[in-house]
C-alpha positions as CSV (number, residue, x, y, z in Angstrom):
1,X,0.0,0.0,0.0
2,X,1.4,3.3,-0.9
3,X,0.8,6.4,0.4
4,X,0.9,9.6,-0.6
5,X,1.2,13.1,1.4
6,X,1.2,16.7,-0.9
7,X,2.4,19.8,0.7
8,X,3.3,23.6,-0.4
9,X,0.6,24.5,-1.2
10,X,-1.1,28.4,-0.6
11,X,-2.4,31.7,-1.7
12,X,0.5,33.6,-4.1
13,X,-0.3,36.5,-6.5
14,X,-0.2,36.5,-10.2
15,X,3.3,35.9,-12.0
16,X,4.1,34.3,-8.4
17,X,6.0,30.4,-7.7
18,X,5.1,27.4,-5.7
19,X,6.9,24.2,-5.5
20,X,4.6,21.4,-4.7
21,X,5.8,18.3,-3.0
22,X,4.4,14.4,-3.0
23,X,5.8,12.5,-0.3
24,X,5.7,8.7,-1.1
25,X,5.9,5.3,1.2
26,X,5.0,2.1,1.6
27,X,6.0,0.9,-1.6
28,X,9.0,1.1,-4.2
29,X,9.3,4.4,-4.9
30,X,11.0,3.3,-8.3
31,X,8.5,1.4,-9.0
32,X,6.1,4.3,-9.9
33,X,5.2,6.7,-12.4
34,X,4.1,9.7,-10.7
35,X,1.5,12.5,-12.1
36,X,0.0,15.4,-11.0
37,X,-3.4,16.4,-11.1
38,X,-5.8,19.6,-10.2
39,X,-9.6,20.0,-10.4
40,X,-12.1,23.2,-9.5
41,X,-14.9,22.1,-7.9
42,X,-17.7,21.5,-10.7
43,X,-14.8,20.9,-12.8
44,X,-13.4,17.9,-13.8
45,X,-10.2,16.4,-12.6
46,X,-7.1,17.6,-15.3
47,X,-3.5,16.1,-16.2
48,X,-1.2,18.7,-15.4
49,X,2.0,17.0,-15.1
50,X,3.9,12.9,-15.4
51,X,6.9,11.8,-14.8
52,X,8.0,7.6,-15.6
53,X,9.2,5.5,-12.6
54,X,12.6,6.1,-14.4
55,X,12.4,10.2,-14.5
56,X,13.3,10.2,-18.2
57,X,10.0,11.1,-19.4
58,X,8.0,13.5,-18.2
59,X,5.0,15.0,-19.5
60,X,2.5,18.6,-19.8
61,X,-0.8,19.8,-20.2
62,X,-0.4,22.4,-22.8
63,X,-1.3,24.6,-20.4
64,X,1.0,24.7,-18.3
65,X,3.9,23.8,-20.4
66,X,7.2,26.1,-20.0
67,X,5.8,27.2,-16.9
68,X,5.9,24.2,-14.7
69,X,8.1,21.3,-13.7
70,X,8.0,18.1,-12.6
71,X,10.7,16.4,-10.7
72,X,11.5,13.4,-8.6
73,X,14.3,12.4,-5.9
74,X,14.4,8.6,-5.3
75,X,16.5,9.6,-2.0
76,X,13.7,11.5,-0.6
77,X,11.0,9.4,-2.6
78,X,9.5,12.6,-3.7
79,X,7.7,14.1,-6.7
80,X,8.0,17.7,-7.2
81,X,5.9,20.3,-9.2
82,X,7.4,23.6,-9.7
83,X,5.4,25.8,-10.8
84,X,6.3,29.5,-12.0
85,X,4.8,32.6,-14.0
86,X,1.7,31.6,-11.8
87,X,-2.0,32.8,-13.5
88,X,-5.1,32.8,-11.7
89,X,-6.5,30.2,-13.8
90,X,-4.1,27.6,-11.8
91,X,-6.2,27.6,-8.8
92,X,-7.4,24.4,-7.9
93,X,-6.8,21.6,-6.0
94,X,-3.6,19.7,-6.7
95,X,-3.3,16.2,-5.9
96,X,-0.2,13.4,-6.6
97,X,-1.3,9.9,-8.3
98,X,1.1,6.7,-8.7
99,X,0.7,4.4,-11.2
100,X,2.6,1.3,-11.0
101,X,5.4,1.3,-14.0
102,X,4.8,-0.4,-17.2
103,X,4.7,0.5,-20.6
104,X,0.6,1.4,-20.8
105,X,1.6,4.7,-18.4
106,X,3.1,6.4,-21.6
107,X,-0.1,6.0,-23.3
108,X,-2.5,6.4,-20.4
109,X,-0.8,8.9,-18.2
110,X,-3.2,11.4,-18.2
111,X,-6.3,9.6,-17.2
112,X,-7.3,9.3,-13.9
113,X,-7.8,5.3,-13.8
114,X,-4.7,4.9,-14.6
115,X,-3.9,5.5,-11.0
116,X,-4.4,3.2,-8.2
117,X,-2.9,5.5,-5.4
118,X,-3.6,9.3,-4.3
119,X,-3.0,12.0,-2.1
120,X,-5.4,14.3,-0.7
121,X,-4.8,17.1,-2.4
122,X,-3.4,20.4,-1.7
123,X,-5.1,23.9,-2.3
124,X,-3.7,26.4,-4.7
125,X,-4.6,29.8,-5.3
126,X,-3.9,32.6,-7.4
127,X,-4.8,36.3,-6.7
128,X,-5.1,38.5,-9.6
């Protein structure tokens, strides 16, 4: 069983950074592609950012590519989400996923059944 614990989230103004952080345990950490997700309430859940078990690949919503990044640290067995040039539009709840790693993660990444574990989330939000 795998659990997962976000944190750094918060209120920051417009053009503003965050770094988000997604403590793992009780599994491999290696083991597990890792993704970030946010949703508004009466919105639906969005992809926002993966990374592979490995952290070659990673991937973006279009929407927040060149402004955010993802990371990982198999010491700390921690996913990271850096996120810079912030808009209001990125408020919303930000939650960490782990999907165990295989080869269907690089075509399902950014679907929410692809995960099996998640954290509780973590509140954003942008002033304008």
């Amino acid at each position: 069983q795998v659990q997962l614990v976000e944190s750094g989230g918060g209120l920051v103004q417009a053009g503003g950074s965050l770094r988000l952080s997604c403590a793992a345990s009780g599994g491999t950490f290696s083991s597990y592609s890792m993704t970030w997700f946010r949703q508004v309430p009466g919105k639906e859940r969005e992809f926002v950012a993966g990374i592979s078990s490995g952290g070659g690949v990673t991937y973006y919503a279009d929407s927040v590519k060149g402004r955010f990044a993802i990371s990982r640290d198999p010491v700390e067995n921690t996913v990271y989400l850096q996120m810079n040039s912030l808009k209001p539009e990125d408020t919303a709840v930000y939650s960490c996923a782990a999907s165990w790693g295989g080869s269907s993660w690089f075509r399902n990444f950014g679907e929410g059944r692809t995960y099996k574990y998640w954290g509780q989330g973590t509140q954003v939000t942008v002033s304008s």
